[in-house]
N, C-alpha and C positions, 0 to 999 in steps of 0.2 A: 671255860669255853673251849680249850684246846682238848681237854677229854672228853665231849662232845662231838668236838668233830671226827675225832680220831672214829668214837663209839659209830658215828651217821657211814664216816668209811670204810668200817670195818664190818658193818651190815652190809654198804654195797661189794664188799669183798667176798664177802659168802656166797651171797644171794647169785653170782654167778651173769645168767644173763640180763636180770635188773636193768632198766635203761636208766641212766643217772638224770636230774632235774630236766639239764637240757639237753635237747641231742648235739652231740660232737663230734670232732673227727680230726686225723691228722694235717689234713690238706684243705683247702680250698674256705668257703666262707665262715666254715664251723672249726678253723682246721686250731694247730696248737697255737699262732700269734696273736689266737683272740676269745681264747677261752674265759680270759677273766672278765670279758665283755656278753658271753652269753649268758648269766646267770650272779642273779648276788651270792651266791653260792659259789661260785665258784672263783671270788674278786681272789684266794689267796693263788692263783695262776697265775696272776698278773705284778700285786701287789707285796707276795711274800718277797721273805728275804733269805729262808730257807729252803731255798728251791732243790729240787731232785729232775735232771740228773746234772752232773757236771762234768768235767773236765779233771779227771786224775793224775794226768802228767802235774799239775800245781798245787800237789802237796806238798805242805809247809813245816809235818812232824815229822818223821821217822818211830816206829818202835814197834815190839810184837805185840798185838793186840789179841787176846785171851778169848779166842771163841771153841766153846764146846757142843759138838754138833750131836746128838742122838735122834739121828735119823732112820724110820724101820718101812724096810716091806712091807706091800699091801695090796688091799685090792684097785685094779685100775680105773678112774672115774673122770671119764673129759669132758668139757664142753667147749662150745664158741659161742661168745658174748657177742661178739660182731666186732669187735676190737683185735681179742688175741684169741688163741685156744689155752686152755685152762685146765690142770691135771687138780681135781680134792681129794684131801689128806682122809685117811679115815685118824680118829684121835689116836696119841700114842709118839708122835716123832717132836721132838723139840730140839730146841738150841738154849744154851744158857751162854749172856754177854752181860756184861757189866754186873754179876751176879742176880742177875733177872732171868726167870724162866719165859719161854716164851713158845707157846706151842706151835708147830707148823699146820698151818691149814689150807694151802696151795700152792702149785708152780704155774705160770703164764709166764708168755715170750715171746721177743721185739725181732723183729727185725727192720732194721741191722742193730747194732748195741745202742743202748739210749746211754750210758756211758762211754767216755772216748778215754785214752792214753797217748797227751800229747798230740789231741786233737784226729785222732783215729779214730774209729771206727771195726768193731769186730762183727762178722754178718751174724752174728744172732746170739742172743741173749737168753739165758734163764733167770727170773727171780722168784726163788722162794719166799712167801710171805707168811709172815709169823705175827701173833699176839699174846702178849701176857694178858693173865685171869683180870687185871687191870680195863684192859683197853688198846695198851701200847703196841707198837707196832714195832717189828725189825723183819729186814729184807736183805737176806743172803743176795750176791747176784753171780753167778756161774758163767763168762765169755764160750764162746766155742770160737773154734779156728778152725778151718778148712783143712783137712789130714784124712786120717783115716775112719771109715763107718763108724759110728758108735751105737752099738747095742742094747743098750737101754733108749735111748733117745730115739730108734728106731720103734721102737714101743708106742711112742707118743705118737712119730708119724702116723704112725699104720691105725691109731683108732682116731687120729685127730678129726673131727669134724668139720669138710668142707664149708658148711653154712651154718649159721647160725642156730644152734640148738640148747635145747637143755642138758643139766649134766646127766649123762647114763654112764653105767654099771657096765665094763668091758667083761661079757662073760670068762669065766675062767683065767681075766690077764691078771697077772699079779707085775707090781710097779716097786723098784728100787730105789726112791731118791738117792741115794748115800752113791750109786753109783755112775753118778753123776759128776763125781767129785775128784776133783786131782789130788795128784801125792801131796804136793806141797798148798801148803792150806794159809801162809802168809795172804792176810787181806788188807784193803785200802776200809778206814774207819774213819766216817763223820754220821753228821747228826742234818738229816733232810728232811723229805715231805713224798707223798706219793706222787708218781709220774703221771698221773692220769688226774683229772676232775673228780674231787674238788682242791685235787693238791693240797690236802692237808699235812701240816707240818709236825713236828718232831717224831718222825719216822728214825729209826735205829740201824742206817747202812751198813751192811758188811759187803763189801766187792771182792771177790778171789782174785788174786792176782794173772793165778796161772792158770790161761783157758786150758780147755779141754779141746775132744776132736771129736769133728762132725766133718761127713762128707759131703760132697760139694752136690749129691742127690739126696741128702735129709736136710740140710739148707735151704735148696731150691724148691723143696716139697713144701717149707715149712713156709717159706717166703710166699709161694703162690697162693693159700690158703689167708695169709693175713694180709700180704700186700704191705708198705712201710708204715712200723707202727711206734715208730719212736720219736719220741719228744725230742726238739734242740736239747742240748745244752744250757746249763742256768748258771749263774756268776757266783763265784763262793763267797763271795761278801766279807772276808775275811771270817769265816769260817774256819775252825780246827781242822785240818784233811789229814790223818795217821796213814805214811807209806809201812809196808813192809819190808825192814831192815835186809 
């Protein structure tokens, strides 16, 4: 059943702007405190006990958790779901964790962070979303901090889609994931579900420890385009949470 669900998720992972069973949203009647009540589809929002996202400051391991990223240039391909804006991978970039390959097939992003530290909040998030030839699912996720422009990231601004579209083919833009990515690659490792409906579970987290930098007008740009798109916080349930040492 869970490879299932994974498989129904990972269709609507692709598929882009797909409307999921029912319609939802962050706020208001549809919003996140009642998604497991729109849809039997959606019960494991409510019901899990894996939930994504949590609270980082209350990890309970310590140790270096072995992620190997091969991530490549490409051509640039965004869309907006009506949720977030969405960069597609062309094939070719993966990650290997826990001895699983796991190919990358897009980045989408919150704002503010749908992860906290110690019950923070970072203004904006990136997660990479990956599947093994399996089914499985694992999700790099990237903080930004308010500092200095970043240059790749300005990328995304600049073709992001104010409304809701389908994904297009940015002429001529070619797209760096890898440079996205800070020196020190120390991540926080547990085992979730997706943040969005149908919150499906055993999702593969990898969190970076050490944001990156975004200015406070690629922020602002990215905020006004999606408006606040992250989930509370979910309860670790005694959950494995691995900090970096």
């Amino acid at each position: 059943m869970r490879k299932l669900l994974l498989s129904a998720a990972l269709a609507g992972l692709v598929a882009g702007p797909a409307m999921a069973a029912a319609e939802w949203e962050y706020e208001g009647p549809h919003g996140a405190d009642r998604w497991g009540q729109l849809s039997r589809d959606f019960e494991l929002c409510e019901r899990g006990i894996m939930q994504s996202p949590i609270d980082l400051g209350g990890a309970n391991a310590m140790g270096e958790m072995a992620l190997d990223i091969d991530w490549r240039a490409g051509p640039l391909t965004m869309l907006n779901n009506g949720h977030t804006v969405q960069a597609n991978f062309a094939p070719g970039s993966s990650i290997t964790s826990g001895g699983k390959l796991f190919n990358l097939l897009q980045v989408h992003f919150h704002t503010p962070s749908e992860h906290t530290v110690d019950g923070e909040h970072y203004p904006l998030t990136a997660h990479f979303v990956h599947a093994s030839d399996a089914g499985e699912l694992a999700v790099v996720g990237v903080m930004f901090e308010e500092g200095a422009a970043n240059p790749e990231l300005q990328k995304l601004v600049d073709a992001a889609p104010a409304q809701e579209r389908e994904a297009m083919t940015v002429e001529g833009a070619s797209f760096d994931p890898a440079a996205l990515l800070p020196e020190d690659m120390g991540i926080y490792r547990y085992m979730g579900s997706l943040t969005t409906p149908p919150c499906s579970e055993g999702v593969n987290w990898h969190v970076v420890a050490q944001p990156v930098s975004a200015s406070s007008d690629q922020i602002a740009a990215m905020e006004s385009i999606m408006g606040m798109n992250a989930r509370p916080v979910q309860l670790l349930n005694g959950r494995l949470l691995v900090a970096p040492e």
